[in-house]
Each structure stands twice: as structure tokens, then as C-alpha cells.
Backbone as numpy.savetxt, mean C-alpha at the origin, in Angstrom:
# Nx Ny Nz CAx CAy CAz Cx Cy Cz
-7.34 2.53 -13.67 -7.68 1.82 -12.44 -8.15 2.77 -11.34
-7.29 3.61 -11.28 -7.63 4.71 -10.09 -8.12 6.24 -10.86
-9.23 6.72 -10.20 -9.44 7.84 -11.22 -9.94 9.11 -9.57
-9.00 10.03 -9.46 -9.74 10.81 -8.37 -9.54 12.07 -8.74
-11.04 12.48 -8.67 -11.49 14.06 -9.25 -12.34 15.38 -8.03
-11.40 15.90 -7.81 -11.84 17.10 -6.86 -11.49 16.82 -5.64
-10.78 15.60 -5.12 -11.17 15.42 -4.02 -10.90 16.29 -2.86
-11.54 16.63 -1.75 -11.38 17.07 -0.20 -12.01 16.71 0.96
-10.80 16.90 1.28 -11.13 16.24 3.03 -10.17 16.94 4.24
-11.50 17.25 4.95 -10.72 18.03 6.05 -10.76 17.39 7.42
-9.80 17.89 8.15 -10.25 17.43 9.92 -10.07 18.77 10.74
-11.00 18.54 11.94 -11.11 19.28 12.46 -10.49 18.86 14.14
-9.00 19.67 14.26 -8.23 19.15 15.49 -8.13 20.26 16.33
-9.29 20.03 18.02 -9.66 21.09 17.83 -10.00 22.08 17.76
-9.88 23.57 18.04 -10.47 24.63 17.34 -9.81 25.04 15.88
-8.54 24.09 15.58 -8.55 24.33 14.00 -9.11 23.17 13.17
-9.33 23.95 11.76 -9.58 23.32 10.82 -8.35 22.42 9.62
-7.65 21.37 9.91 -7.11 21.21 8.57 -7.51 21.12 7.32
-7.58 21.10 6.17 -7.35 20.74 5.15 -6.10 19.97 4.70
-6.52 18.55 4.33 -5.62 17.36 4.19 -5.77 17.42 2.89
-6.62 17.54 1.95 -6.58 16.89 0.46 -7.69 18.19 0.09
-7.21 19.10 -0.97 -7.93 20.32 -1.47 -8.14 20.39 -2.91
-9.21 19.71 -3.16 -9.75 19.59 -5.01 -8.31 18.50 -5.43
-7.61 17.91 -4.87 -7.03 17.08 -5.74 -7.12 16.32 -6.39
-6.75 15.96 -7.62 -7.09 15.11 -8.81 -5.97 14.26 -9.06
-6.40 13.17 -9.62 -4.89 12.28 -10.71 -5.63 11.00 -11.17
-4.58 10.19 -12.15 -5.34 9.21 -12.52 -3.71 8.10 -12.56
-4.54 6.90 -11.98 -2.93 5.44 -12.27 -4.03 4.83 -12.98
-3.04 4.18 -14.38 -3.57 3.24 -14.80 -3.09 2.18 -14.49
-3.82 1.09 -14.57 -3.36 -0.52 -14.27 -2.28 -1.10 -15.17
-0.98 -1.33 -13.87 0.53 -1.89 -14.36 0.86 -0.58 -13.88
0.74 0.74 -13.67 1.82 2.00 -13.50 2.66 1.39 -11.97
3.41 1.75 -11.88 4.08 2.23 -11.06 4.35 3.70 -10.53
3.72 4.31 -9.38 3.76 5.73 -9.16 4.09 6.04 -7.72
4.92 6.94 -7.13 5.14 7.21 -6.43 4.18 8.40 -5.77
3.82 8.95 -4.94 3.38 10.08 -4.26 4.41 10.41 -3.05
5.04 11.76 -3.61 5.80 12.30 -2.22 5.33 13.88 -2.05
5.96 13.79 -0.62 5.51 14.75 0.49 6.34 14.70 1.17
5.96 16.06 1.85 6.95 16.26 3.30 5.47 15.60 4.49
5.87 15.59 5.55 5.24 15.29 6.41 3.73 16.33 6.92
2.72 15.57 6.96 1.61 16.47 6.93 1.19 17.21 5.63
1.50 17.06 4.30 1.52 17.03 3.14 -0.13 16.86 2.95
-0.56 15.39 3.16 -2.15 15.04 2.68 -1.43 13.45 1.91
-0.21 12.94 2.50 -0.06 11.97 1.33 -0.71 10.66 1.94
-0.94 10.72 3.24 -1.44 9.52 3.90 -2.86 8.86 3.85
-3.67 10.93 4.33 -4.86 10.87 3.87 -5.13 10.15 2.27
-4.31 10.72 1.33 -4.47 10.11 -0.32 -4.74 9.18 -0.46
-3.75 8.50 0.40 -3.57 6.92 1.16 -4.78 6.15 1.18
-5.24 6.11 2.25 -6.32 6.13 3.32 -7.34 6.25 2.52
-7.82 6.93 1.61 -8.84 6.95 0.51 -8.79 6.40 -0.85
-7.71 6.15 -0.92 -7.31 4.91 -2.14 -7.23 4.02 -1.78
-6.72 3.43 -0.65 -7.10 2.19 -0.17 -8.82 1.71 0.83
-9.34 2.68 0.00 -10.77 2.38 0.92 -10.89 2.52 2.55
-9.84 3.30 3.00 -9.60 2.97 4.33 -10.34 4.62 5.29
-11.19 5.18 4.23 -11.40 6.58 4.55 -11.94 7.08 3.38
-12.95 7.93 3.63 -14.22 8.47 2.03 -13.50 10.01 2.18
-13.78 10.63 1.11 -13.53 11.94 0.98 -15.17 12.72 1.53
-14.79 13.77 1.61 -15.71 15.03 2.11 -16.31 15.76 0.97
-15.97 15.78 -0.11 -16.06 15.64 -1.59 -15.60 15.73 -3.08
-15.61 15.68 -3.73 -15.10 14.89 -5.11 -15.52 13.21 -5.20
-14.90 13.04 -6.39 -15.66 11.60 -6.50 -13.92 10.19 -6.55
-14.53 9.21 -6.36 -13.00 8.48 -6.50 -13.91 7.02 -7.36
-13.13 6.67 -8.46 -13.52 5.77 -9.40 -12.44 4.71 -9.24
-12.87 3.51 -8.62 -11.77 2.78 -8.55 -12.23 1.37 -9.46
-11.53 1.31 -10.97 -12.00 -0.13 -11.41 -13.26 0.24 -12.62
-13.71 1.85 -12.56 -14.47 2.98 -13.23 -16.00 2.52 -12.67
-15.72 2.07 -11.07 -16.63 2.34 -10.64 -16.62 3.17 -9.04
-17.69 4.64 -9.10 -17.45 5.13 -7.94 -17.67 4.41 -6.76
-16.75 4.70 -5.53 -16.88 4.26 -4.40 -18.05 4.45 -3.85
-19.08 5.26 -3.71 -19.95 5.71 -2.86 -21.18 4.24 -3.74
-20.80 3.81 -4.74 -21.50 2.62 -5.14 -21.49 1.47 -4.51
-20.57 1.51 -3.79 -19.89 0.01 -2.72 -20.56 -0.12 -1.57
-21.21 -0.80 -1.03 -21.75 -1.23 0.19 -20.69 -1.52 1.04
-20.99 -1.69 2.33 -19.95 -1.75 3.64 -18.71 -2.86 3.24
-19.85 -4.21 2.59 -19.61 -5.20 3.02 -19.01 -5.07 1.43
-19.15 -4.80 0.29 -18.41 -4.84 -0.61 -17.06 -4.14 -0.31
-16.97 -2.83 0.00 -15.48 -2.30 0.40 -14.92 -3.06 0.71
-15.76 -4.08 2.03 -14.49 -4.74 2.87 -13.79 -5.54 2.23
-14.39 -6.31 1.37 -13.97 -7.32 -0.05 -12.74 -6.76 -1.02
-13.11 -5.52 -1.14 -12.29 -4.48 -2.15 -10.95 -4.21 -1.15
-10.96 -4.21 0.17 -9.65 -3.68 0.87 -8.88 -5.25 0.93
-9.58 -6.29 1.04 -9.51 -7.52 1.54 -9.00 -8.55 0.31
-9.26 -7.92 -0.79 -9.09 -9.08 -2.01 -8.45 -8.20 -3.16
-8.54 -7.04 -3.62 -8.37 -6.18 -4.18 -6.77 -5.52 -4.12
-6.63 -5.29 -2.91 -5.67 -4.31 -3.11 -4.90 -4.75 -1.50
-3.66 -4.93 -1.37 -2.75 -5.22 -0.27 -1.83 -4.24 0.09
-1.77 -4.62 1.01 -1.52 -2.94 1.62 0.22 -2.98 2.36
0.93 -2.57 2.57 1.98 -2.72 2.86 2.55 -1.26 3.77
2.76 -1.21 5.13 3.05 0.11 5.92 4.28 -0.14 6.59
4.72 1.26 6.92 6.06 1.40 7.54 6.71 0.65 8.82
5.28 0.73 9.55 5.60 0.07 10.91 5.46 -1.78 10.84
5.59 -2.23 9.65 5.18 -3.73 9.20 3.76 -4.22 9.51
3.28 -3.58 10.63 2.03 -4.43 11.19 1.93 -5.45 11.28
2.69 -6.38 11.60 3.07 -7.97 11.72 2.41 -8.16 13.19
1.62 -9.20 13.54 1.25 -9.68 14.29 2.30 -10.57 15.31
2.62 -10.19 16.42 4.17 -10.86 17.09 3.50 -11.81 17.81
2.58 -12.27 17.92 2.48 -14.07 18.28 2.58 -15.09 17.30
3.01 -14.52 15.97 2.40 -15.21 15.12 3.68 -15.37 13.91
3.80 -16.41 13.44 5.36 -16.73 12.46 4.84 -15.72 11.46
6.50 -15.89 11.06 6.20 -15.34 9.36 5.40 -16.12 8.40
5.24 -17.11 8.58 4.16 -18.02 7.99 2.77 -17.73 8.06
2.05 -17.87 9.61 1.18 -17.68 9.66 0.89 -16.07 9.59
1.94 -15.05 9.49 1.16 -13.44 9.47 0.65 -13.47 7.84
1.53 -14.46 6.78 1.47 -14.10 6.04 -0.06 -15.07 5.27
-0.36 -16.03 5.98 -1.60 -16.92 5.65 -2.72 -16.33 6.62
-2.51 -15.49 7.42 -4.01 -15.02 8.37 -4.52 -14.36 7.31
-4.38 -13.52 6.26 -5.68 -12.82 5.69 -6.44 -14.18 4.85
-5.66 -14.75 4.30 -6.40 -16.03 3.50 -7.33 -16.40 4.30
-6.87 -16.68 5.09 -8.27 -17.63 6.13 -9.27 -17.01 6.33
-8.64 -15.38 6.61 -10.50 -14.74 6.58 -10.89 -14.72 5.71
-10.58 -14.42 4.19 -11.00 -14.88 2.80 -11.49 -16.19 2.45
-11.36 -17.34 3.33 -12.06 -18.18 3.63 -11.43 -19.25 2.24
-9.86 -18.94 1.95 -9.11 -19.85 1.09 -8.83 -21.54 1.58
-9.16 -22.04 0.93 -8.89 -23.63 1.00 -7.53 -23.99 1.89
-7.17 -24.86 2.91 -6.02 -25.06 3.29 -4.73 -25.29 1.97
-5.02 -25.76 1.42 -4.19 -26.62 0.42 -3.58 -25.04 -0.27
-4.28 -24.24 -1.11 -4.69 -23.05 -2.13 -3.93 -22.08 -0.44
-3.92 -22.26 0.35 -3.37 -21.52 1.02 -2.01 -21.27 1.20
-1.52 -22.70 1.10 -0.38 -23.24 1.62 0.42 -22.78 0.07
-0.27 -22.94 -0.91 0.91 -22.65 -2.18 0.76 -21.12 -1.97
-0.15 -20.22 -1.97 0.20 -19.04 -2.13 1.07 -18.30 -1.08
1.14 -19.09 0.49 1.89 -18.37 1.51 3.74 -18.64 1.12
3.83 -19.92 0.71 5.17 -20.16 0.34 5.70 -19.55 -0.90
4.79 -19.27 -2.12 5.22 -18.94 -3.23 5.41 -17.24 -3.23
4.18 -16.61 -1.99 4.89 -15.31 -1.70 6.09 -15.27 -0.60
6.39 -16.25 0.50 7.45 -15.93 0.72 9.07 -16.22 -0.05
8.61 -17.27 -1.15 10.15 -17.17 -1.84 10.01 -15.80 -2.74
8.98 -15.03 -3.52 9.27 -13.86 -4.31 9.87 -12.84 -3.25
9.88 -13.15 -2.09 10.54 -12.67 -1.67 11.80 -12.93 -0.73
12.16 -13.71 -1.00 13.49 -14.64 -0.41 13.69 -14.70 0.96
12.25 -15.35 1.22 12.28 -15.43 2.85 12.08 -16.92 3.52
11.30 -17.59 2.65 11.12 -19.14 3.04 12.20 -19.71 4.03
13.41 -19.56 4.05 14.32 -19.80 5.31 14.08 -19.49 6.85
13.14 -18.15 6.70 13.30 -17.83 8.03 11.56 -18.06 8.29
10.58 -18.67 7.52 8.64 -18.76 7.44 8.54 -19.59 8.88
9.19 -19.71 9.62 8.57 -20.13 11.15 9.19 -19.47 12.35
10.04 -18.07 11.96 10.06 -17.32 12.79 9.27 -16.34 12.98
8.93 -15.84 14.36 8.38 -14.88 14.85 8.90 -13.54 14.41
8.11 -12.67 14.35 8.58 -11.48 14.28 9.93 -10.73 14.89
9.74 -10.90 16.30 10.81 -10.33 17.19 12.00 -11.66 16.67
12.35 -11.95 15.83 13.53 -12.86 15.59 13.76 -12.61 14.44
13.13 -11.41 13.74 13.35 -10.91 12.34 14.28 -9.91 12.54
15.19 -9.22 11.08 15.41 -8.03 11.32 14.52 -7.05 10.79
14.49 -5.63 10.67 13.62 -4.75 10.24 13.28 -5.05 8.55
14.07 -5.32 7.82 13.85 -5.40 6.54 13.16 -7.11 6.13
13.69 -8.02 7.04 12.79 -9.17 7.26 11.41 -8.78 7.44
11.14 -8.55 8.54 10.00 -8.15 8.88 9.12 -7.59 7.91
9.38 -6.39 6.91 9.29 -5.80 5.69 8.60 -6.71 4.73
9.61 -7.52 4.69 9.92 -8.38 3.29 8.51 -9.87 4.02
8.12 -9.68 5.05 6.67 -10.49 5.68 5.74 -9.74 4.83
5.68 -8.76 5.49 4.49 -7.52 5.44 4.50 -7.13 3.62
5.26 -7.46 2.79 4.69 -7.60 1.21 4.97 -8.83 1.10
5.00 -9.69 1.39 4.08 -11.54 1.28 2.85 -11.68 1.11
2.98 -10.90 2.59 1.40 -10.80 3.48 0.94 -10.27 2.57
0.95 -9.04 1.63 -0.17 -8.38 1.08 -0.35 -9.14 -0.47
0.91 -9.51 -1.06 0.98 -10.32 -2.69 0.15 -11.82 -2.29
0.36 -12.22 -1.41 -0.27 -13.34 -1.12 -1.94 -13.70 -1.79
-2.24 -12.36 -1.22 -3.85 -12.25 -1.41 -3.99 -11.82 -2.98
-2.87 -12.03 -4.03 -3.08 -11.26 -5.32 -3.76 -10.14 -5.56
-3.64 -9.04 -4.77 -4.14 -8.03 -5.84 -3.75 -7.70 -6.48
-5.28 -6.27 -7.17 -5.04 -5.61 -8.27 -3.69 -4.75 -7.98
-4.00 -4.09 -6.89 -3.31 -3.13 -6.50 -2.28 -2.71 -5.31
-1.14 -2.58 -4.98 -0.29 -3.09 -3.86 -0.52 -1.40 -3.32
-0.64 -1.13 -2.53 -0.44 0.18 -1.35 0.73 0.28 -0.32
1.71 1.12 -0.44 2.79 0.83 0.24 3.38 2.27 0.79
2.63 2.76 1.70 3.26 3.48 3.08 4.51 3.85 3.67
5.35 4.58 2.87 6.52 4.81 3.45 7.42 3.38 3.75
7.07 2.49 3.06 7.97 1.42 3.08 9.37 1.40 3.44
10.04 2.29 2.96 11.49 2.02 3.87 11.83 3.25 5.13
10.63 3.31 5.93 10.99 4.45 6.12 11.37 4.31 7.78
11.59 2.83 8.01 12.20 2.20 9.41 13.63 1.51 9.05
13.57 1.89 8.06 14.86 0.76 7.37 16.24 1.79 7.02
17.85 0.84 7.32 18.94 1.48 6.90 18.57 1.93 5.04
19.57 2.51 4.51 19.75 2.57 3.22 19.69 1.37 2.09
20.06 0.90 2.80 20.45 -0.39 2.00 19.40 -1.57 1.74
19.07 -1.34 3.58 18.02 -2.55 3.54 16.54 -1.93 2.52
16.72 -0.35 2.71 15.62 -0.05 1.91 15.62 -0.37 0.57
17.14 -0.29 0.08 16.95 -0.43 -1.48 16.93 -1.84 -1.94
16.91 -2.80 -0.86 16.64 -4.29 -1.42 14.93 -4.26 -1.37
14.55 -3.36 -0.46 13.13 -3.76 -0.57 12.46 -3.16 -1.43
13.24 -1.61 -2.09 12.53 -1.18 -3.43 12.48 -1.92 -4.54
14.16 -3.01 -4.61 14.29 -3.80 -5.28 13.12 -4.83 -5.66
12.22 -5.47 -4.43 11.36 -6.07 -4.56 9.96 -5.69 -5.55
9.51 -4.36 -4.82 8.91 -3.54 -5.67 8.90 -3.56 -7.37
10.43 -3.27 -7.37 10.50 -3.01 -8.68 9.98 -4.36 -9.67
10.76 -5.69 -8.75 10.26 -7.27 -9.41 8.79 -7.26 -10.01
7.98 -7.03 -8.42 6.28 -7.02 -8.52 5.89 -6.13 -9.56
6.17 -4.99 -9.85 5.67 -4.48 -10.84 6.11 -4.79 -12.47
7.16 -5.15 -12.31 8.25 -5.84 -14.00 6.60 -7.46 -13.69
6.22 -7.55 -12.92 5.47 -8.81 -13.15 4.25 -8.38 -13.08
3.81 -7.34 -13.64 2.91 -6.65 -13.55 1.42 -6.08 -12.72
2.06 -5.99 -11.40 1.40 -5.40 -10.08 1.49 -4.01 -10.53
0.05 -3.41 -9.89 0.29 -1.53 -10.30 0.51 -1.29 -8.71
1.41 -0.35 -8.36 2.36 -0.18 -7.26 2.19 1.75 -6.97
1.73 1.68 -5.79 1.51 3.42 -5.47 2.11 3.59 -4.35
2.89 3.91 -4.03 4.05 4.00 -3.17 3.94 5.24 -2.62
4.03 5.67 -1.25 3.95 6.75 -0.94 5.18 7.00 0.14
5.96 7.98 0.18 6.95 8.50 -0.05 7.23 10.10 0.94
8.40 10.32 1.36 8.91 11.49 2.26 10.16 12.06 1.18
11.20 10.71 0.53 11.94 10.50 0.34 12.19 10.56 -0.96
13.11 11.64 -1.46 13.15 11.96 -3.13 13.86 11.11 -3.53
14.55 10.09 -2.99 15.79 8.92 -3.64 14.70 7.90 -3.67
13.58 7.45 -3.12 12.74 6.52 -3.47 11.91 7.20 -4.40
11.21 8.27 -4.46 10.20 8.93 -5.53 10.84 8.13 -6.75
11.44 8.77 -6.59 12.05 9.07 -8.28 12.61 7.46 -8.87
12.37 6.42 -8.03 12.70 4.83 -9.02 11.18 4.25 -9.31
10.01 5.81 -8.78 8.86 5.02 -9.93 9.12 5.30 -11.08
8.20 4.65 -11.61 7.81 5.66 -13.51 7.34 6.93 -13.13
6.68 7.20 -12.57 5.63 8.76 -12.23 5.87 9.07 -11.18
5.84 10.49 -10.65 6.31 10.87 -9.22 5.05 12.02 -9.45
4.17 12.08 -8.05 2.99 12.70 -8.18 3.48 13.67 -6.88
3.78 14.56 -6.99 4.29 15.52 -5.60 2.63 16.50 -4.87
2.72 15.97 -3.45 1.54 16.79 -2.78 2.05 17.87 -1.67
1.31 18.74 -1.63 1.59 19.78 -0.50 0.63 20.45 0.14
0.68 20.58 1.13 -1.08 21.30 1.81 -2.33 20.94 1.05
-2.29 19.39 0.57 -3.06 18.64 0.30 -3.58 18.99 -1.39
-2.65 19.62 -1.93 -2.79 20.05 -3.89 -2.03 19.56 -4.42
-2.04 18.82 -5.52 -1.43 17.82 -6.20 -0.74 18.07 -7.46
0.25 17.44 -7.75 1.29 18.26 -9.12 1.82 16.97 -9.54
2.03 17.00 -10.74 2.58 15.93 -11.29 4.17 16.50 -11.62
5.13 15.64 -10.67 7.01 16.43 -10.98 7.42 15.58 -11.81
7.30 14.34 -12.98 7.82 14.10 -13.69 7.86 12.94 -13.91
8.42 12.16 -14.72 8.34 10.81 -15.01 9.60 9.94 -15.14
């Protein structure tokens, strides 16, 4: 599913130069479950950010689906970030005017899904995730792992291929985190491919694959 060869990408913050991602390579196939960890400023975000179409590399090539990105038009990416692959981040990104219902039915509508075809997929992702009790509260009436447990609705909702998930517990107690890895683990036993990116060696290590980065060079620590 994911194939990235050489990649680099630098920024320039400034009179220095970083280097975020230096010739790194790897490959997920479709159904893996893989973790990517790092310490902070690592290159794991950037990795991120370019696997989820959200940012091109400076060069190497990235094959997503075994077709390169630089093949995709604007308006195709947007399709590919939008239908493809759901994205899931630390800070929830939940929209606070807006229920757990509707954060989790706004991407449909820009996908331009049928009311009806809407309504089963917003409820059927909030019971996989055992939230339907609370689907007409607002955000600020959630707790942190509620909130969480919106923000992968929100992204399964839209079925993708591929779930993207950002330091996921990384606002959350212990506990609340490991109900939400728990979730994880469901989506992928139901065969979602899951790339999880990671600070945290007690989450790495409940993927199948743990892909470790550092000053943006990539190592595979084990399985």
C-alpha cells in the first residue's frame, strides 16, 4: 500500500537548515498494523504529513496504492486525503460548535454522501466505538478520551483504506489511552491498515511492526 524510497525533506528555520526525513525508506502493506516512534523532532510527523498527502517530499519517490504521488493532480490528492485515508491527531481537532454527531458527519457532506448513507455510517461509527450515548454532545461536554473516541468515528466514518493516527494518546491518562489503543487494535482485527505514530515505547510496541526514526533515518526495531 505504502511504498517510500529515498525520501528527503528539509526546512529551512531561519539561518539553519533542518533535515526532517534523510533518504528514508519503508514499505506497509495493506491490513499491517505499524507503529513509527521517535523522540520529539525525530522526522516522525514530517513522515506523517507525507503519507497522509498533507506535504510532498524534496526528493525520493512515495507510491501510494503503486501509484506515485507526483501522478495526482491537486484535485485528486484532495480525494485521496478526503476518501482514502482518515486521519486521527492528538489534539482531536473536533470542531466545538458542533456535536459529536455532526463532527463526525461534516466530512460526509463534503464528500457529498446522501443524507440517509450518512446517517448509517455516522451512527455505526459512533457505536464501534461506544459512543452513541453521548452523539449530541458538544465537545466541551466530552472528556479527553471521548473526544478521542469522536475524532476516530470521524475518520472510520469515511471508510478508508488507511487510518493515520498522530500521537493518539498523547493528551490522554494511561488508561484512557489504552482503551483507545484498544480501539485501534478492533479496527485493524477488522481489517483497517493502521500507522500510528508514536513518542511512546508502551504504545510502539502493541503494533505488529515498530519502525524507529531519528534525525529523520529510518530503522526497522522489530516486530
Amino acid at each position: 500500500m505504502i511504498v517510500l524510497k529515498e525520501i528527503s525533506k528539509t526546512y529551512r528555520i531561519g539561518d539553519e537548515v533542518v533535515k526532517a526525513l534523510d533518504h528514508a525508506s519503508l514499505t506497509i502493506e495493506g491490513g499491517e498494523f505499524v507503529s513509527i516512534i521517535g523522540p520529539s523532532g525525530s522526522g516522525k510527523s514530517t513522515m506523517m504529513n507525507i503519507i497522509g498527502c498533507l506535504d510532498v517530499a524534496d526528493s525520493g519517490e512515495y507510491l501510494l496504492d503503486g501509484t506515485p504521488i507526483e501522478d495526482y493532480t491537486e484535485n485528486e490528492l484532495a480525494k485521496v486525503r478526503s476518501r482514502k485515508i482518515g486521519f486521527v491527531f492528538q489534539s482531536f481537532n473536533l470542531i466545538p460548535q458542533l456535536t459529536a454527531y455532526e463532527n463526525v458527519e461534516l466530512p460526509l457532506i463534503y464528500q457529498r454522501v446522501k443524507k440517509a448513507e450518512r446517517k448509517r455510517r455516522v451512527t455505526e461509527a459512533l457505536e464501534r466505538v461506544q459512543l452513541t450515548y453521548r452523539m449530541h454532545h458538544l465537545p466541551s461536554e466530552l472528556s479527553g478520551g471521548q473526544q478521542q473516541r469522536v475524532a476516530i468515528a470521524r475518520a472510520i466514518a469515511a471508510q478508508p483504506a488507511l487510518i493515520l493516527a498522530d500521537e493518539p494518546t498523547g493528551n490522554l491518562d494511561s488508561h484512557t489511552g489504552q482503551e483507545i489503543m484498544n480501539i485501534f487494535h478492533e479496527l485493524h482485527e477488522a481489517g483497517n491498515t493502521i500507522v500510528l505514530i508514536t513518542h511512546d515505547p508502551n504504545v510502539a510496541t502493541q503494533a505488529n511492526r515498530s519502525i524507529h526514526i531519528l534525525d529523520g533515518r529510518v530503522t526497522e526495531v522489530g516486530a
